[in-house]
N, C-alpha and C positions, 0 to 999 in steps of 0.2 A: 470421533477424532478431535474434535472441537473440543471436549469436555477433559481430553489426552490436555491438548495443550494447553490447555486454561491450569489445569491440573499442576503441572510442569512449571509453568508460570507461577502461580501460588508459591508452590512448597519451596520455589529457590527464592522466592521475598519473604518469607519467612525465615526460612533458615539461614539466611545470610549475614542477620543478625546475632547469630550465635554460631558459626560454625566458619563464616567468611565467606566470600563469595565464591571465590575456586571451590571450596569444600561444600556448601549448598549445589554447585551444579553437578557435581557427582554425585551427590544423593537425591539430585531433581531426576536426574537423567533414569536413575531407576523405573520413574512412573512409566515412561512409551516403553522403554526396554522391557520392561514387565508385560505390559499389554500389545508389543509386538507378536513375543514369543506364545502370550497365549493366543493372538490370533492364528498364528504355524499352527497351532495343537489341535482347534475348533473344529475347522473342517475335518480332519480325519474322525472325529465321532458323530460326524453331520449334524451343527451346532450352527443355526444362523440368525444376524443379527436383528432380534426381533427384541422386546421394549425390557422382557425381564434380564435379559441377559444386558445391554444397556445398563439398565440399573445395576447389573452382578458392578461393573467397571467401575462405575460414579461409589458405588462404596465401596471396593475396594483402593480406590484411590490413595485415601489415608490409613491405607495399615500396609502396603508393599514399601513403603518408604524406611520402615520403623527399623527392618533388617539393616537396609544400606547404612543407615542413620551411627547405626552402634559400630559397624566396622569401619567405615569411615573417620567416626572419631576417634575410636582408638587407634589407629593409623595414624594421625595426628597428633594423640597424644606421646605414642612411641617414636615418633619421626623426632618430637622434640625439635621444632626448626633447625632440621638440619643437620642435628647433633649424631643420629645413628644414620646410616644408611639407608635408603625408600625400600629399595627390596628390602631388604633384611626386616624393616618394620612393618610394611605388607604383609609379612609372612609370618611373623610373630603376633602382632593383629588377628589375623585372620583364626589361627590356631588358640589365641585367646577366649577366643566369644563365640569358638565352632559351637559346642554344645550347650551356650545359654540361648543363641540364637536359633538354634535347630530346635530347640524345649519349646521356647518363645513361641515360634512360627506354630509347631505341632497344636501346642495348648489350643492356640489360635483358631485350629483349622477343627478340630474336638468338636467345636458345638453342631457344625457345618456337615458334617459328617453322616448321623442319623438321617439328615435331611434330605441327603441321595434319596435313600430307601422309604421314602413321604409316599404312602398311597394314595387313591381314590383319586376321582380328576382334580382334588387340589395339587396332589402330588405331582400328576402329568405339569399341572399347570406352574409350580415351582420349582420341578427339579433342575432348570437350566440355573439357578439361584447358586443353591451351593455348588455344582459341577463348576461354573464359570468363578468363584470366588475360590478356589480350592487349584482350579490352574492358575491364576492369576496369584494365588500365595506361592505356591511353589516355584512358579518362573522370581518373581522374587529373589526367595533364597538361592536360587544359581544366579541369580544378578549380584545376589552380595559377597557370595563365595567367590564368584569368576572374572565378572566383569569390574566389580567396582573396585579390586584390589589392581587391575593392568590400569585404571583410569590414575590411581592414586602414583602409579607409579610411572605412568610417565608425565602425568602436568601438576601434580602435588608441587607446592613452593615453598619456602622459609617465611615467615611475617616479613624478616630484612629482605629478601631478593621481592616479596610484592608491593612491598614499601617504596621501591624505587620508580617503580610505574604511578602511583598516585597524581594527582596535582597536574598531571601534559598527559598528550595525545602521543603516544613513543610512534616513531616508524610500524613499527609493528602495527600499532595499532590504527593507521591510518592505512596502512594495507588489508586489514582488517574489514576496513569500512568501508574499502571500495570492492572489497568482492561481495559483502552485505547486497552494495549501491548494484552490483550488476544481479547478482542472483535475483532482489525485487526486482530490477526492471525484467527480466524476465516472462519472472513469476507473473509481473501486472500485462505484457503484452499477449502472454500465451492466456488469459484470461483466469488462473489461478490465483484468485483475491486473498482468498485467506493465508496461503502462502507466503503472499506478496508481505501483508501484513505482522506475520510473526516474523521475516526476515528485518521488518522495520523498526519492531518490538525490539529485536534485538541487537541493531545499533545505535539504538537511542540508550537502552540499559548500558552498555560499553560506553556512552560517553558520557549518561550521569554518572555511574559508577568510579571512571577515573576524577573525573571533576568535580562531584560534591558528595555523592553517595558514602564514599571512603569515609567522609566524615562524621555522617550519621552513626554510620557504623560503629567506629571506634567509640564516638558518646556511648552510644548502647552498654558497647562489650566493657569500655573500662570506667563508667561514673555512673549510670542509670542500672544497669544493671546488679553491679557490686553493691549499689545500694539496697536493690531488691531482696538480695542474698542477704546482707547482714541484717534488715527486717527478717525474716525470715527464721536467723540465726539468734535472735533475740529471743520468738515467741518459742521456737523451740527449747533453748536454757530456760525458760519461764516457766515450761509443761513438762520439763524434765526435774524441775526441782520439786516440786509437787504433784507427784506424777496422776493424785486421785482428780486434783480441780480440772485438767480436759475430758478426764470421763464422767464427773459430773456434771459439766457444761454440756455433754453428749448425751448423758442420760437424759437431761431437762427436755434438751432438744427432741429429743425422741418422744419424748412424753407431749411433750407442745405438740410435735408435727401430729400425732395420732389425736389429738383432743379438738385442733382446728379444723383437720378432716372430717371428724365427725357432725362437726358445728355445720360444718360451709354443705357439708353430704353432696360433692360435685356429682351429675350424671355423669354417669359414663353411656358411650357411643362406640359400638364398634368400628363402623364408617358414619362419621358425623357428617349431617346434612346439609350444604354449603347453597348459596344461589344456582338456580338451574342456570346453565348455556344454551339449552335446546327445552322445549317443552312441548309436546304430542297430544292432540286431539283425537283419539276415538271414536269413529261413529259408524255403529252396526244398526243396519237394519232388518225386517224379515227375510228369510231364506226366499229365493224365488227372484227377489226385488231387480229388476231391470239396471245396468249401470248408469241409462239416461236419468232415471230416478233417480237415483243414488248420486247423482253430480249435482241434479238442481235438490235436491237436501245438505247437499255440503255448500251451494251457493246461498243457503240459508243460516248452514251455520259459521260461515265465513262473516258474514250482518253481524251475526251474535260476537263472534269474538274480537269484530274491530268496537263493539261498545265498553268492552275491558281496555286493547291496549289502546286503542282512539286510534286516528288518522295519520300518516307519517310520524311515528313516534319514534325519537332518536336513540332509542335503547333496540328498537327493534330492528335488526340487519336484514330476516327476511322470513317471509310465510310461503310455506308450499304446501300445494294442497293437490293431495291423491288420492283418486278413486280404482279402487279394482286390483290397480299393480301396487304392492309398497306399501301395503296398508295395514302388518300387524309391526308390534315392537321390533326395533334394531335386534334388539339382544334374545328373541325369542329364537328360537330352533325354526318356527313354521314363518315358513318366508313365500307362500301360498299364495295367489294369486282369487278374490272374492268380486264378485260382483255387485255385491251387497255391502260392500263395505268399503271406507273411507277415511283419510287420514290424513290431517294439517300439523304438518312443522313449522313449529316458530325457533328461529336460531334470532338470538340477543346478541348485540358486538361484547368484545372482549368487556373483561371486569375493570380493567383501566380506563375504558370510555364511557364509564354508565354515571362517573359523578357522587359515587358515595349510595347510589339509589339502587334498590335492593328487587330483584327480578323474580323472591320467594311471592313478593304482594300479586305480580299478574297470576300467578299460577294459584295461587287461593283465589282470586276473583274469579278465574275461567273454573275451578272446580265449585266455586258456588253459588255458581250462575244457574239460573233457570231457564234453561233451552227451549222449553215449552216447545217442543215437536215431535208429534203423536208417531209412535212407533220407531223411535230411535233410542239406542240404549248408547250413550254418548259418557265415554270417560277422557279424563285428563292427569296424565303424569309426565314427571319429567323425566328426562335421560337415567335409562340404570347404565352406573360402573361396572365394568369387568366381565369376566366372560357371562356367555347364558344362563342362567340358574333357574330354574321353577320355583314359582311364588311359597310363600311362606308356608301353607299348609296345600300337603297333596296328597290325595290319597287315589292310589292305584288300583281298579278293580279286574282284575283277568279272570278269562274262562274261555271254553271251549263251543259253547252252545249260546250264542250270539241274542236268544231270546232272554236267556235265563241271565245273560251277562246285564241287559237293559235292566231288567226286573231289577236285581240284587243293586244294581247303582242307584235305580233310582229309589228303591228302599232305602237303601243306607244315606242319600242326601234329607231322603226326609226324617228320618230318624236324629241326623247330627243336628237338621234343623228345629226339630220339637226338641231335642236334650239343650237348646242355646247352650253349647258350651263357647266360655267366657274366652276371645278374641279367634274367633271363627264367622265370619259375616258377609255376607252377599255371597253364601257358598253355589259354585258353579258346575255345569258336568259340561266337558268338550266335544260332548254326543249332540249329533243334531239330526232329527228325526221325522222333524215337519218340510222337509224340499220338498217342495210344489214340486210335480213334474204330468205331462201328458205321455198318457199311452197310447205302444196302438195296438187293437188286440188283435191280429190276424186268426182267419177262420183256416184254420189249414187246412182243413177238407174243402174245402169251393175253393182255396187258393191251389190245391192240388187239383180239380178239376176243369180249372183254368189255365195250364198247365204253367203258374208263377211259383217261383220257389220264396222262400222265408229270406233268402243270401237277396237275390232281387229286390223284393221291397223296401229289407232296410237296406240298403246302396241307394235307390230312389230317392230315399227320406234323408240319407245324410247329404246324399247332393244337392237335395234343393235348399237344405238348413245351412250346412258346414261348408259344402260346394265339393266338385271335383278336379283335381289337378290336370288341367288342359294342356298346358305346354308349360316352357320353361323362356324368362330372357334372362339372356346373356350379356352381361358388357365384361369390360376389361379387366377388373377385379375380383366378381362373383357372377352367381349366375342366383335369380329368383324365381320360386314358383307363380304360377297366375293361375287362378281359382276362378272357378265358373260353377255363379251358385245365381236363386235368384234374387229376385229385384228384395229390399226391405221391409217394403209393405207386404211382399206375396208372401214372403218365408214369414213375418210374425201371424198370419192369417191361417187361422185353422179349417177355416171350411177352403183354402185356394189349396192347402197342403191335401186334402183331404178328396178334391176333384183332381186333383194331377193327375194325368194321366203315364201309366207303365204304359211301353211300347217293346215287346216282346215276340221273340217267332214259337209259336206253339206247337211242338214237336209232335203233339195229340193229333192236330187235324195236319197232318204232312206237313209242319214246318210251315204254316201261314203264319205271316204276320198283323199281329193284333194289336190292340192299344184297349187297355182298361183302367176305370178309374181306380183308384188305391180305396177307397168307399164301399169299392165292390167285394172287396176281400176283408178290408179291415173298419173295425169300431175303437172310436179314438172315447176315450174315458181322462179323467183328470184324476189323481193320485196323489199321496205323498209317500216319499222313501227318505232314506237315512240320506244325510250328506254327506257321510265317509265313514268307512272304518278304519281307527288305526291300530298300528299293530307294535307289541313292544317285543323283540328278540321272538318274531314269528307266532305271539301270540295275538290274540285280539286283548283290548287293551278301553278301558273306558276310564279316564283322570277326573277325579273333584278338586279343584282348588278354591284357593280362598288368600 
């Protein structure tokens, strides 16, 4: 809405200079009128205001004017101050410039068009682009066909009848100001600022305008301007009489501009790399790794990265540091929850408080620092743009047979890596294979002649690890579980897990109750397994990036 009236504002300060001020507000007015009626339209194709669609508005701003513009002044010019009738030159206007205006608009709307039909998630991610510039042209043209000829015809004036208001404040116009004076105060008591504001904007424009504005104006339209025009008028009789010296002056140019390009050979950037605002610490350690470890490793490299930015440094607004929750990329898809891993956000204050000093230097020092800490694979990047994307090079490997899937990926990373092909480096695979874990093997024949089922042991075992949901409290707005697991020393201890005792009725010996150790039935072994598999449209799925 803001960028509505800002919009509005503009194009009647522009145009007022060549069109007048009555005649600038009718063709300002087109801007909200345009962007009203496409908001009507929005909802019904469930259309909400999220940042592309925002942008559709901000550019369309300056082309829904461009309809008003033309009939407007031909209105003007057919009114003739005064000399034919406003309807009758409304109507002869309008019918004028129906079919250069409709061309206009169409041609317009042409390139926007294909754009609907953009596939692939750039498409999802664009298509609110041209649907939102394409309602917003449209509403337009019925603003220049409908509305802006009733505007023209009931407040359009003669230069003589606006000439008389100049130079004083008429009654009118001091009735004017006081309904301004109450609408703001209003606006400022009900808490409505910006309101308040544009209603203030706009009885300060009504009293420069009668009082000194008028005057600008006219310099403009009849001494600065007319002189623009006969410059103008000049070079044109100049390039008409020899009509080959502009296209020789054009050929040269041409020839220049392609001979300094090739000199200067600028890069190009598709998104060019600007100062980071935010920049990410990375730090993975071994699979298995406890998060108490994993905290006092990040207390270590929290040391290291205050030797880069130093000690309250005023560029820096603030570090945070997460272990376990929040610890892969913003913009990644996997928003997973590691215990092994950890992750420091530095956000920088704005680019206006940093002083000309450039926040690309911390993020080269933190990437070429030497962390010197045994078993940490620690990277640093700064914030990605735009939605999630997968790194530069990926290659998918699927299969059915979960053996032969590992095999073949981990063949093919080593194959890409003996071929070194040239910008393929630190190639990765998102299979992880070494998770520590402990087993426990139960004997199911002696656990069957003890009369303990397999369903009993593991319930045992995840009670005294995970706990068991005991009760529930209640207060006034939610209700929380309470977990009854044991103490933290017992549960990390594998010989206290391993004596606990099951307490069980044995339906073998008439239903006596017994109690046997978990020792008794099972042998605890240490192992590794996969840390996940994942799966892409139901399949299993192993990624190499790079």
């Amino acid at each position: 809405i803001n960028t509505i009236i800002i919009g509005f504002i503009l194009v009647t300060l522009v145009l007022m200079f060549f069109m007048g001020v009555t005649n600038a507000l009718f063709v300002a007015l087109s801007v909200p009128l345009s962007m009203f009626i496409a908001f009507l339209i929005m909802p019904g194709i469930d259309f909400s205001f999220n940042m592309i669609v925002l942008f559709s508005f901000i550019l369309a701003l300056g082309i829904v004017v461009d309809d008003a513009i033309v009939v407007i002044e031909n209105t003007h010019r057919i009114f003739d101050n005064g000399k034919r009738d406003i309807k009758t030159a409304a109507k002869m206007a309008v019918g004028e410039v129906f079919l250069p205006v409709l061309s206009g608009t169409i041609t317009t709307l042409a390139p926007f068009i294909p754009l609907v039909f953009w596939t692939g998630i750039i498409g999802k991610f664009m298509y609110f682009l041209p649907v939102t510039l394409i309602i917003s042209l449209l509403a337009s043209l019925f603003v220049a066909y409908i509305i802006n000829p009733v505007f023209a015809v009931d407040f359009m004036k003669s230069h003589d009848e606006e000439k008389k208001a100049y130079g004083k404040l008429t009654k009118k116009a001091r009735l004017q100001l006081l309904l301004y004076a109450v609408i703001a105060f209003i606006a400022y008591v009900s808490g409505h600022v910006g309101v308040g504001n544009f209603v203030v904007f706009l009885a300060l424009f009504l009293v420069l305008n009668r009082l000194w504005l008028y005057k600008a104006i006219e310099a403009w339209q009849f001494r600065i301007w007319p002189g623009i025009i006969n410059q103008y008028t000049r070079v044109l009789k100049w390039s008409l009489r020899k009509p080959w010296r502009p296209l020789a002056y054009l050929g040269v140019l041409f020839v220049l501009s392609i001979v300094l390009f090739a000199i200067r050979q600028p890069k190009v950037v598709f998104f060019p790399d600007g100062d980071p605002n935010n920049v990410y610490v990375y730090v993975k350690l071994p699979e298995g790794t406890d998060p108490k470890v994993t905290n006092d490793v990040m207390r270590r490299v929290e040391a290291k990265v205050e030797t880069v930015l130093g000690k309250d440094n005023p560029l820096v607004e603030s570090m945070i540091t997460n272990v376990t929750i929040g610890v892969t990329d913003p913009a990644d898809a996997d928003q997973n929850s590691y215990p092994n891993r950890g992750k420091i956000a530095i956000a920088f204050v704005g680019f206006e408080e940093r002083d000309g000093k450039s926040t690309s230097d911390y993020l080269r020092g933190l990437q070429s620092l030497n962390w010197d800490i045994p078993g940490a694979d620690i990277v640093v990047n700064k914030e990605r743009a735009g939605p999630p994307t997968p790194k530069p090079v990926s290659i998918e490997i699927i299969g059915e047979d979960f053996e032969d899937l590992v095999q073949n990926a981990d063949r093919l990373k080593k194959f890409i890596n003996a071929a070194k092909v040239e910008g393929v480096s630190g190639l990765k695979s998102d299979f992880v294979s070494n998770k520590p874990e402990i087993v426990f093997d139960i004997d199911r024949e002696r656990a069957l002649r003890e009369g303990i089922s397999t369903a009993q042991l593991a319930m045992e075992i995840r009670g005294a690890v995970y706990g068991l949901e005991a009760t529930k409290f209640r207060d006034v707005d939610d209700e929380y579980p309470v977990q009854l697991r044991l103490k933290t020393d017992q549960r990390m201890d594998i010989e206290t897990l391993r004596n606990l005792k099951i307490t069980y009725r044995d339906m073998n010996m008439g239903g006596l109750v017994r109690s046997v150790p978990i020792a008794a039935v099972c042998d605890v072994r240490y192992d590794y397994t996969y840390a996940g598999i994942k799966r892409k449209n139901d399949k299993r799925v192993i990624t190499l990036s790079s």
